[in-house]
Backbone as a chain_set.jsonl record, in Angstrom:
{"seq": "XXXXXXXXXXXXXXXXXXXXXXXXXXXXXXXXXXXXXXXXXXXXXXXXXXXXXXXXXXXXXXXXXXXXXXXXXXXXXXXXXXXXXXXXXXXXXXXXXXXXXXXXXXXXXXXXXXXXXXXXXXXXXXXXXXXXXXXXXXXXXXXXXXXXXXXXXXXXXXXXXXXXXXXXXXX", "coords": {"N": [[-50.1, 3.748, 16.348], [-50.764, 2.263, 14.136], [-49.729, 4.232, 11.733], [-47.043, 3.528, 12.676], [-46.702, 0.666, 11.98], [-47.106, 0.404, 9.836], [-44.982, 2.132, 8.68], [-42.783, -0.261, 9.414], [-43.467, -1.831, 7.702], [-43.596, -1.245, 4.916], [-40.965, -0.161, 5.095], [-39.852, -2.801, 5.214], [-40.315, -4.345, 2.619], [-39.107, -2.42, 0.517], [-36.996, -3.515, 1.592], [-36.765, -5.899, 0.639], [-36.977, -5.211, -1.834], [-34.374, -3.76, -2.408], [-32.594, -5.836, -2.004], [-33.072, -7.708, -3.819], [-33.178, -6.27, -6.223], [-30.071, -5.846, -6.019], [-29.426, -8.161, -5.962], [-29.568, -8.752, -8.773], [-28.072, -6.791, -9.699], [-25.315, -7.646, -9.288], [-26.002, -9.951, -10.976], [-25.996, -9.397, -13.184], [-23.337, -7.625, -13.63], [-21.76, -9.34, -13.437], [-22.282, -11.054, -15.807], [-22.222, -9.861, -18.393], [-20.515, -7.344, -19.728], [-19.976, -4.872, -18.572], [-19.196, -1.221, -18.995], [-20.501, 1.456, -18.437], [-22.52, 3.531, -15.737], [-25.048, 4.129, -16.958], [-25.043, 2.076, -18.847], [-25.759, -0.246, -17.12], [-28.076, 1.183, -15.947], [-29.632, 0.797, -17.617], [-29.672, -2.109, -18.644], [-30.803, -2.845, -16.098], [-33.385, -1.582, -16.592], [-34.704, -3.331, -18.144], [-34.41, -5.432, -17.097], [-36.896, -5.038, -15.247], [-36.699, -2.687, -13.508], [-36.416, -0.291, -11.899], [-35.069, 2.132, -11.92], [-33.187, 5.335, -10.106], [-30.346, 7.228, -10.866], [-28.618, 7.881, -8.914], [-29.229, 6.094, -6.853], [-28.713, 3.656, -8.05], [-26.184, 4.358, -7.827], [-25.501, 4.373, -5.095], [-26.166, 1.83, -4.776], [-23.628, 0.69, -5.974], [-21.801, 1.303, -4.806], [-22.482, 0.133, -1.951], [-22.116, -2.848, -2.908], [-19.751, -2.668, -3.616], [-18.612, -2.222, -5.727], [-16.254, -2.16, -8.1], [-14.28, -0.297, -11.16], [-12.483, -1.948, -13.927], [-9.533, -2.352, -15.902], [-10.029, -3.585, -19.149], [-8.332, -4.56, -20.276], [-7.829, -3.99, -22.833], [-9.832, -2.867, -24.292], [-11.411, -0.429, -22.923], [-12.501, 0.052, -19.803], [-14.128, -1.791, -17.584], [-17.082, -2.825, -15.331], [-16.649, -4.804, -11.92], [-17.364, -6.88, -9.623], [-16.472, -7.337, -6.354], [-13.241, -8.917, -5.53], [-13.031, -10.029, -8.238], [-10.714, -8.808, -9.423], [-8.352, -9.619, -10.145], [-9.3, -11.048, -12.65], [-8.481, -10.372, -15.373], [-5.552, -10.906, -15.876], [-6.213, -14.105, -15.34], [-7.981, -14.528, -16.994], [-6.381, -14.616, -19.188], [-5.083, -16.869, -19.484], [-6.774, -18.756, -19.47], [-7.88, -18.208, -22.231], [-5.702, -19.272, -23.337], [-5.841, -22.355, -22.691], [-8.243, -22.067, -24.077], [-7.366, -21.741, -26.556], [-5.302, -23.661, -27.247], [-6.552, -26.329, -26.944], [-9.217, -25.997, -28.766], [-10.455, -26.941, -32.057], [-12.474, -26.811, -34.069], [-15.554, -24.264, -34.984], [-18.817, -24.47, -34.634], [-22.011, -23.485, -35.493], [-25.751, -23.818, -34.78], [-29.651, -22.334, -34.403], [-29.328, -21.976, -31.097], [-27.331, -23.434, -29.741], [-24.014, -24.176, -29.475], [-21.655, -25.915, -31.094], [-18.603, -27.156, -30.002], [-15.621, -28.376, -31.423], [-12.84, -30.245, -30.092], [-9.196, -31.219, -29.713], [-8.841, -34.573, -28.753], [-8.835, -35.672, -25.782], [-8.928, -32.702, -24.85], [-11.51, -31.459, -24.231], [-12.839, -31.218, -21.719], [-10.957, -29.325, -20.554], [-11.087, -27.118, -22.233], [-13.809, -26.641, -22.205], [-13.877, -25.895, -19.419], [-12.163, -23.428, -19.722], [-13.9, -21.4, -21.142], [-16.416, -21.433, -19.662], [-14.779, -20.137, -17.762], [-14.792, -17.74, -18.201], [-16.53, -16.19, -17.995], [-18.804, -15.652, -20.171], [-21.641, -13.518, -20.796], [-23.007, -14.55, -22.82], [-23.412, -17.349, -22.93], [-25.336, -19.894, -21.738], [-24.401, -22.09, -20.523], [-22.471, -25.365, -20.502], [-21.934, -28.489, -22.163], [-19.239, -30.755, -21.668], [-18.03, -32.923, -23.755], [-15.151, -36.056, -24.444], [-14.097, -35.34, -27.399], [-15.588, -32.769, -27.845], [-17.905, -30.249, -27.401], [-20.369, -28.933, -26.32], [-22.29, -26.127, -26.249], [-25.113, -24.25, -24.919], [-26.618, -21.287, -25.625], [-27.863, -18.147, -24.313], [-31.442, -16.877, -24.111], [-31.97, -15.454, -27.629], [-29.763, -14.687, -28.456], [-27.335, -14.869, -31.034], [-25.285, -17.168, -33.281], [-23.609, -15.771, -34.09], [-23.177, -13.777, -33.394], [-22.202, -14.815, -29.893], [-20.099, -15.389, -31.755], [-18.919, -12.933, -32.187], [-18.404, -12.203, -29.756], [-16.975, -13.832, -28.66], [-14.503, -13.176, -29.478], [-13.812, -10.732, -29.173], [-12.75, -11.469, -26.75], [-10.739, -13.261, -26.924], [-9.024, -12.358, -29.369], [-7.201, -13.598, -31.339], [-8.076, -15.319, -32.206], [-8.777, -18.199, -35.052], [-10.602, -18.168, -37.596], [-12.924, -20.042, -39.016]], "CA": [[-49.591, 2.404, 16.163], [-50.752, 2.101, 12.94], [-48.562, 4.773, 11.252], [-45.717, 2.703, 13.192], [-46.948, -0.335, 10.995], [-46.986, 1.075, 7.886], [-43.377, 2.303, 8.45], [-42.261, -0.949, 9.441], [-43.977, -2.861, 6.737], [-42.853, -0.078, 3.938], [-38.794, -1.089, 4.995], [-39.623, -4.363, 4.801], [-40.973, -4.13, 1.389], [-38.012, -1.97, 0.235], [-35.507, -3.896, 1.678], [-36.802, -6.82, 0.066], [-36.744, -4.941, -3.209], [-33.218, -3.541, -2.294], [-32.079, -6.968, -1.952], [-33.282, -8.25, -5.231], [-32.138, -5.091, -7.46], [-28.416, -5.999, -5.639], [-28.564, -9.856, -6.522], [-29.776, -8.235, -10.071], [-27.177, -5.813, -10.484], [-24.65, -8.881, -9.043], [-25.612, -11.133, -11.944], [-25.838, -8.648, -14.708], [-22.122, -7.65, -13.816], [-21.076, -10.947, -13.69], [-22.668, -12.044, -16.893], [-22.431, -8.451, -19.493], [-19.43, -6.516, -19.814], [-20.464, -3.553, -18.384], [-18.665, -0.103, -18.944], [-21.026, 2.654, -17.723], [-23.805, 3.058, -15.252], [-25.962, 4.249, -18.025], [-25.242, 0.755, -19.528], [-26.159, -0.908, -16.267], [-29.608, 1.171, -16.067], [-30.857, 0.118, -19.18], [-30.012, -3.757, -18.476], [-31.503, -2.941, -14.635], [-35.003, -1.575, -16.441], [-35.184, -4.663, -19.01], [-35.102, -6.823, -15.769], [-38.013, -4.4, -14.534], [-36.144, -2.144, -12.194], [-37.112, 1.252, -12.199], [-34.101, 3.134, -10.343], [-32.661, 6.14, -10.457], [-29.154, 6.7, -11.058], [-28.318, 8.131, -7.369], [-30.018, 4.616, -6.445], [-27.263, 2.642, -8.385], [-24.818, 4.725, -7.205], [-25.301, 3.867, -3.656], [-26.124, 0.283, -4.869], [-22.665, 0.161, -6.403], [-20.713, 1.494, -3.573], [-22.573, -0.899, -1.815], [-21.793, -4.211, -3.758], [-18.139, -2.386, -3.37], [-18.222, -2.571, -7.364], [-14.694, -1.384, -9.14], [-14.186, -1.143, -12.429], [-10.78, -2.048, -14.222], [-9.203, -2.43, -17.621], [-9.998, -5.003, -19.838], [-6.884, -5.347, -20.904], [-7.458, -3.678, -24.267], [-10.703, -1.647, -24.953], [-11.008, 0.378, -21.831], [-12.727, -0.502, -18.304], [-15.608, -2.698, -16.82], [-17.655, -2.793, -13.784], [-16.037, -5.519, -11.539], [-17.246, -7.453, -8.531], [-15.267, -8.034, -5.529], [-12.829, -10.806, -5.645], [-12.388, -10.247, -9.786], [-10.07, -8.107, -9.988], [-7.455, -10.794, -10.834], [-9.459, -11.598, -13.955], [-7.65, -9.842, -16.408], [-4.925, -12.462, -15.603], [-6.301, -15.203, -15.453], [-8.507, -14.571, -18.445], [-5.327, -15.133, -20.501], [-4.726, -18.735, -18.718], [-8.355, -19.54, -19.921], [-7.768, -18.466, -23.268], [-4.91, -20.165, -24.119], [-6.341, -23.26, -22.815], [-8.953, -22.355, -25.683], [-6.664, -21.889, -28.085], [-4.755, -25.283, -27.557], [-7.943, -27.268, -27.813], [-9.863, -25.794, -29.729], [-10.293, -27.684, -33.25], [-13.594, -25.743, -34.889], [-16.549, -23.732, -34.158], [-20.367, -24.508, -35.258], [-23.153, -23.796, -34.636], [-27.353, -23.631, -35.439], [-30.077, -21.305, -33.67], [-29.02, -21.374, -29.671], [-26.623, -24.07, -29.586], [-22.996, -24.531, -30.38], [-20.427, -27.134, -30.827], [-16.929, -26.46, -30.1], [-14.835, -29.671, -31.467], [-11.373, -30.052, -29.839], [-8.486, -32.26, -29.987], [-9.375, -35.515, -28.061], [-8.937, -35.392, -24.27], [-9.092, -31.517, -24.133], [-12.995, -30.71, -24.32], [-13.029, -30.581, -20.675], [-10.179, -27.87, -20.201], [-11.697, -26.41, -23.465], [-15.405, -26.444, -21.708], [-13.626, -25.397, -18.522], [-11.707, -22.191, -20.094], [-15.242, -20.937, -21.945], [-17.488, -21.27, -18.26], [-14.397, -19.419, -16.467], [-14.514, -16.727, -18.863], [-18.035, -15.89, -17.427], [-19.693, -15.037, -21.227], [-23.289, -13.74, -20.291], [-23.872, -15.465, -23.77], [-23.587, -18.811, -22.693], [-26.317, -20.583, -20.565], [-24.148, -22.982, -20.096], [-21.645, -25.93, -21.39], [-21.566, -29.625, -21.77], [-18.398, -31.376, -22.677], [-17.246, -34.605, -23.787], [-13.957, -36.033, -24.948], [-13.681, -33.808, -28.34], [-16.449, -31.9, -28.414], [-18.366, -29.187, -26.035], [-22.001, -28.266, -26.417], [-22.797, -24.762, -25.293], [-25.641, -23.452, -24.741], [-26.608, -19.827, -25.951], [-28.742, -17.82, -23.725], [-32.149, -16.79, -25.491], [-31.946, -14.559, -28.058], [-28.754, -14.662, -28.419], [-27.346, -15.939, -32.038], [-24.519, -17.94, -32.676], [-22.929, -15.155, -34.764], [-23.354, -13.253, -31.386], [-21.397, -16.003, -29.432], [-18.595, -15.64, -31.666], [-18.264, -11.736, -31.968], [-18.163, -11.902, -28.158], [-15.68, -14.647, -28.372], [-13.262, -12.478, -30.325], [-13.519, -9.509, -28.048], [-11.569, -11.914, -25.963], [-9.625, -13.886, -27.977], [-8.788, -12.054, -31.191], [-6.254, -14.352, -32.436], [-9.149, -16.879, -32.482], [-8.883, -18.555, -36.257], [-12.091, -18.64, -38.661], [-12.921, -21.589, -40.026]], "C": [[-49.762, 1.98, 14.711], [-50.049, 2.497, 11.532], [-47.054, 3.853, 11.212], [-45.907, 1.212, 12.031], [-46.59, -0.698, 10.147], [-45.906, 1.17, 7.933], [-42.593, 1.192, 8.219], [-42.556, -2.258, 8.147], [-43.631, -2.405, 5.26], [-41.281, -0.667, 4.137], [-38.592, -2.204, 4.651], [-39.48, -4.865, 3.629], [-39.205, -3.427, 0.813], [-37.106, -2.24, 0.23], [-35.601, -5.213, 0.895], [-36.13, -6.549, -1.63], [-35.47, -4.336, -3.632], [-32.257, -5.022, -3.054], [-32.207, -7.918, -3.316], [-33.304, -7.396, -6.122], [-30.331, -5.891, -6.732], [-28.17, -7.108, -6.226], [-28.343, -9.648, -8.536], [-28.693, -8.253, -10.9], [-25.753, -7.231, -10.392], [-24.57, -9.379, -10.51], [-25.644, -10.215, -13.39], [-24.307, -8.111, -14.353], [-21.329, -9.021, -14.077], [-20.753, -11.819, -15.435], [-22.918, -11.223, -18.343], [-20.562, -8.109, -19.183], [-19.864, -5.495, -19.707], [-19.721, -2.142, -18.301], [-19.63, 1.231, -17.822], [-22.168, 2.642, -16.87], [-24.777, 3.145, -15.896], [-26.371, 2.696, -18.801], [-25.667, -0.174, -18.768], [-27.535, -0.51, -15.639], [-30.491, 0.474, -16.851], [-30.804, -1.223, -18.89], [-31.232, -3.743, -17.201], [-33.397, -2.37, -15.602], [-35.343, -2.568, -17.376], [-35.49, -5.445, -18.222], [-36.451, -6.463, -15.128], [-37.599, -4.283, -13.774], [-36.348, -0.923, -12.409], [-36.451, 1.97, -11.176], [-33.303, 4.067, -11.069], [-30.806, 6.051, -10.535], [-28.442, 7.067, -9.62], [-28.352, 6.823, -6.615], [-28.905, 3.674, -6.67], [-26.4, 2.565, -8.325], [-24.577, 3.841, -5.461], [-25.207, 2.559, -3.886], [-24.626, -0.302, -4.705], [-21.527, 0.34, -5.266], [-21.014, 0.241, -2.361], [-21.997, -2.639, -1.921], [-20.213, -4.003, -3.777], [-17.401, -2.78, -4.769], [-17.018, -1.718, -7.737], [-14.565, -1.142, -10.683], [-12.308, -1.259, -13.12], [-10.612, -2.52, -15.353], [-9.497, -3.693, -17.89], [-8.984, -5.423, -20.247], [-6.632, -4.422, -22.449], [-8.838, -2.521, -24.858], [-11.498, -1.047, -23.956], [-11.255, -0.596, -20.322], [-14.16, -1.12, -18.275], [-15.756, -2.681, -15.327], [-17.036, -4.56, -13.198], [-17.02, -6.211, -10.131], [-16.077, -7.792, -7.539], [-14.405, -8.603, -5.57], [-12.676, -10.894, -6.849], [-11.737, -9.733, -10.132], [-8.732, -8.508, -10.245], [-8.665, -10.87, -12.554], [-8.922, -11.058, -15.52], [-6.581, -10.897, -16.997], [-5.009, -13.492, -16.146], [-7.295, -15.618, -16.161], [-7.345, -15.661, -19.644], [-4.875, -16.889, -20.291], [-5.733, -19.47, -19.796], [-8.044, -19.796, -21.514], [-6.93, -19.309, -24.223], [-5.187, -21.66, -23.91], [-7.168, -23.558, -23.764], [-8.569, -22.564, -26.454], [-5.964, -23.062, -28.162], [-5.44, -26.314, -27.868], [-8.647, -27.554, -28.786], [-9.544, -26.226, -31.47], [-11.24, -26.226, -34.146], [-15.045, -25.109, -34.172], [-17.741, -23.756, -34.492], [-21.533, -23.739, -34.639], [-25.352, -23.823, -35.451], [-28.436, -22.733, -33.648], [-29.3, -21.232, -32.213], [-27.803, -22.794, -28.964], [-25.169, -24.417, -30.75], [-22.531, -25.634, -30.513], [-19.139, -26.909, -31.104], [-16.234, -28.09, -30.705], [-13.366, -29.508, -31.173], [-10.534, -31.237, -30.299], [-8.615, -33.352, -28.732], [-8.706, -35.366, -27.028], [-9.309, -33.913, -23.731], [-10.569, -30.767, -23.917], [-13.109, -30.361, -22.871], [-12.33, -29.331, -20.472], [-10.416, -26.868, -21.0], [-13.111, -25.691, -22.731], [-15.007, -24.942, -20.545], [-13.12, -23.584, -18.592], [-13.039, -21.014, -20.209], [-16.165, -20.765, -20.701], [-16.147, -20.34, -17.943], [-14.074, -17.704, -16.988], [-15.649, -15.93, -18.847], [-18.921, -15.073, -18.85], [-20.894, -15.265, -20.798], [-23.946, -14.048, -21.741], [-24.294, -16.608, -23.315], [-24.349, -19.019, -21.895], [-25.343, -21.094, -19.603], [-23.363, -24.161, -20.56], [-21.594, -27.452, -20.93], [-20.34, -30.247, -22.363], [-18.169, -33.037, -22.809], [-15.793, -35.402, -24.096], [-13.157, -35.158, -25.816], [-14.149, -32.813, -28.436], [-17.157, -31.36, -27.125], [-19.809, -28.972, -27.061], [-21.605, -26.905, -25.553], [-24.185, -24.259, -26.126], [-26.039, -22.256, -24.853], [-28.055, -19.536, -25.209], [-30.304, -17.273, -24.642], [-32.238, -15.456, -26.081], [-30.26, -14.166, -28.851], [-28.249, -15.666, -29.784], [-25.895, -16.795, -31.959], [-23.627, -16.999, -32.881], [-22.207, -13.647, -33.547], [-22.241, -13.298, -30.294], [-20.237, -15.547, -30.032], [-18.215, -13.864, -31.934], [-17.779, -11.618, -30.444], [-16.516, -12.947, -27.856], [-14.215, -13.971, -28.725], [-12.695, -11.852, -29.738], [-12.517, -10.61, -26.699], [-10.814, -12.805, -26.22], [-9.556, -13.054, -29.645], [-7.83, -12.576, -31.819], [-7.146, -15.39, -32.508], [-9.045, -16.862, -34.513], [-10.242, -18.517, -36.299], [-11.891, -19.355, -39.027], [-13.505, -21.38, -41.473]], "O": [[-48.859, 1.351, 14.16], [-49.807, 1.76, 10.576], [-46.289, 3.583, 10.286], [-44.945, 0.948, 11.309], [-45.99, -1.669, 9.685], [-45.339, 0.326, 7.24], [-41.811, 1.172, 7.269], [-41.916, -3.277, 7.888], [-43.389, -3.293, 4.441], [-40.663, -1.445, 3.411], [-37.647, -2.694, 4.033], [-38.651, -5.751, 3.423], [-38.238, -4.19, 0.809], [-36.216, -1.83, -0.516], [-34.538, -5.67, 0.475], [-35.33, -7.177, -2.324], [-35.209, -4.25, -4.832], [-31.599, -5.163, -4.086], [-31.364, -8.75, -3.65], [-33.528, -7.949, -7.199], [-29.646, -6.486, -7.564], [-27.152, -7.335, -6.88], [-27.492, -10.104, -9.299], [-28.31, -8.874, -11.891], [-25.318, -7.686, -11.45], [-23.549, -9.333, -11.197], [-25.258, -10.606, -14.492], [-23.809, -8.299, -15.463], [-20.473, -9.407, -14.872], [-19.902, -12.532, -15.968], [-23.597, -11.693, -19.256], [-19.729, -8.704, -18.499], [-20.251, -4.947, -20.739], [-19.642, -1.873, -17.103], [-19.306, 1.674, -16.72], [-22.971, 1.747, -17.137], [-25.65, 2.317, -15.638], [-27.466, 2.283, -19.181], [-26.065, -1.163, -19.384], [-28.189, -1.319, -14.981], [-31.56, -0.134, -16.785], [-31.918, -1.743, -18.832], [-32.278, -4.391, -17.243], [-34.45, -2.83, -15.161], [-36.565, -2.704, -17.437], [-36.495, -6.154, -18.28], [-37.116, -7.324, -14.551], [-37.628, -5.169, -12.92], [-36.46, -0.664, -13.607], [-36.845, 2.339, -10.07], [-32.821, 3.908, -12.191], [-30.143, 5.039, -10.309], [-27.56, 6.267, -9.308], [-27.478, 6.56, -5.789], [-28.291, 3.048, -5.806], [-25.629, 1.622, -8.503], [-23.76, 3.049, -4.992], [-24.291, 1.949, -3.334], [-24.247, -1.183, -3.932], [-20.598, -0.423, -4.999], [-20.112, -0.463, -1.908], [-21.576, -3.353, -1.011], [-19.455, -4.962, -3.925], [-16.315, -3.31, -5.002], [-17.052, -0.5, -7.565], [-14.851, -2.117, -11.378], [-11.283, -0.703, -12.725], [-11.527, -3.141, -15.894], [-9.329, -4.685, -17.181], [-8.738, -6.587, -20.564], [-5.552, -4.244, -23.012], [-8.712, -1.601, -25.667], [-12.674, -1.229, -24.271], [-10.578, -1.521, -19.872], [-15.11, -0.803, -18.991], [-14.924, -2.571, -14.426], [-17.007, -5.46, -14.037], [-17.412, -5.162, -9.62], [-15.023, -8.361, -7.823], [-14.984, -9.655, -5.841], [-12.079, -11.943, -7.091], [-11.668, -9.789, -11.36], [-7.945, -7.626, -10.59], [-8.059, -10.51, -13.564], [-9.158, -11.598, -16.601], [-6.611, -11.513, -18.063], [-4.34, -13.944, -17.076], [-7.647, -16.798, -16.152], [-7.408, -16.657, -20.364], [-4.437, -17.748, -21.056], [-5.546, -20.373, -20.612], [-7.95, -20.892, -22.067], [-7.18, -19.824, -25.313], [-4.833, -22.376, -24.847], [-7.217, -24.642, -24.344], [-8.987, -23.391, -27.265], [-5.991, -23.592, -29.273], [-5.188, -27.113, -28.769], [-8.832, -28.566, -29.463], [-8.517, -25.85, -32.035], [-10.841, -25.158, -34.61], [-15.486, -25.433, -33.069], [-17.983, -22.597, -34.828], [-21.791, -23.509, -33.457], [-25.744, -23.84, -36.618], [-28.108, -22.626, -32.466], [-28.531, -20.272, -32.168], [-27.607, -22.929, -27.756], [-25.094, -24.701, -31.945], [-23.132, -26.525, -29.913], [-18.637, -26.553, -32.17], [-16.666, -29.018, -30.02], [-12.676, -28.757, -31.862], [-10.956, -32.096, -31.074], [-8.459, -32.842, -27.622], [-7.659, -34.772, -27.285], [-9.813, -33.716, -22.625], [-10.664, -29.621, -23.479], [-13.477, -29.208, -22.649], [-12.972, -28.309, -20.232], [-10.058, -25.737, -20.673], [-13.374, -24.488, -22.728], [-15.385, -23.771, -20.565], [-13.522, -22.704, -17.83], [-13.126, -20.001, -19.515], [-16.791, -19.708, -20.777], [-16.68, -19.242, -17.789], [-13.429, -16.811, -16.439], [-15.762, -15.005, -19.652], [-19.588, -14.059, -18.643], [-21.398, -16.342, -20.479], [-25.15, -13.876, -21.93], [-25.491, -16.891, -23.287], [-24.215, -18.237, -20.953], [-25.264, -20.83, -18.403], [-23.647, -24.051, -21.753], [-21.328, -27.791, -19.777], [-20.324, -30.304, -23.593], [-18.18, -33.98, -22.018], [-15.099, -34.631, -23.434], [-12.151, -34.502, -25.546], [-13.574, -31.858, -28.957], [-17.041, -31.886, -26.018], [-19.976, -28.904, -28.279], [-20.883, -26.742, -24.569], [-24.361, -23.993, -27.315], [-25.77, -21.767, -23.755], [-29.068, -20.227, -25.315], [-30.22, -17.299, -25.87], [-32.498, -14.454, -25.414], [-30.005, -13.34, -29.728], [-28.54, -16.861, -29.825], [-25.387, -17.084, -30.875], [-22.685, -17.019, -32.089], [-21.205, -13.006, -33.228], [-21.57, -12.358, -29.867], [-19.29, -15.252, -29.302], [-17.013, -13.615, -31.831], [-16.809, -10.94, -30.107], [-15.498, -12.796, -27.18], [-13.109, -14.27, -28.274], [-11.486, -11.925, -29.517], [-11.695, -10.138, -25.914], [-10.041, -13.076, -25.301], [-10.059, -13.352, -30.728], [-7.508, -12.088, -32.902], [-6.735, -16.452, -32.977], [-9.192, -15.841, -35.186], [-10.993, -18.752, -35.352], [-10.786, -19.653, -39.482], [-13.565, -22.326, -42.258]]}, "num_chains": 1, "name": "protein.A"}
């Protein structure tokens, strides 16, 4: 009975730790641009995950991960349900690009300034474009706060911005 215990208290344990590598791997696709599983180990042992690559295989078949063109500089790991975003990336962006006035920023915070009424559809474009730079975004009439996750500079922010807008102007 005690053996029996152990077994059952061992799965438990495992599945717990299953279950929180999956939400892991979840939000690091979500929030990276991920190409290879190699590139999705190394984020998985920064979080403190210690899995093999057989492990992330099954994970990924699991999670029923895809990956699919970016549109322009090859493929990414995908979630369910995103494989429209290619699409409707370009929606987003051009909402950026009509708004968008200029781009600032200082250590972990930006400021986007738009043309007056559009900061929301400006804000809105920039969150649906899921950059795992951004924390996060406040807007107001002209202008958008964002948020930069930590570590993360601003110079950072806007190479990443490019990679999906490259007709974005410099100021």
């Amino acid at each position: 009975m005690h053996k029996n215990y152990l077994n059952s208290h061992t799965q438990g344990r495992d599945m717990k730790e299953r279950q929180s590598r999956l939400k892991a791997i979840r939000k690091l696709i979500k929030n990276n641009r991920i190409e290879s599983q190699e590139e999705l180990l190394n984020h998985l042992q920064q979080e403190g995950y210690e899995v093999t690559q057989a492990t992330l295989s099954r994970d990924l078949k699991r999670l029923k991960v895809g990956k699919v063109s970016d549109g322009s500089n090859g493929y990414v790991y995908t979630l369910p349900g995103e494989d429209e975003h290619p699409e409707n990336e370009q929606i987003f962006v051009q909402d950026f690009l009509r708004g968008y006035v200029s781009i600032e920023w200082n250590d972990n915070i930006v400021v986007i300034k738009t043309f007056s009424g559009l900061a929301s559809s400006v804000s809105n474009a920039l969150d649906s474009m899921s950059m795992g730079e951004v924390l996060g975004t406040v807007a107001g009439d002209n202008c958008i706060f964002a948020c930069l996750r930590q570590g993360v500079s601003g110079e950072d922010f806007m190479a990443a911005l490019k990679v999906r807008i490259p007709e974005l102007d410099e100021e």
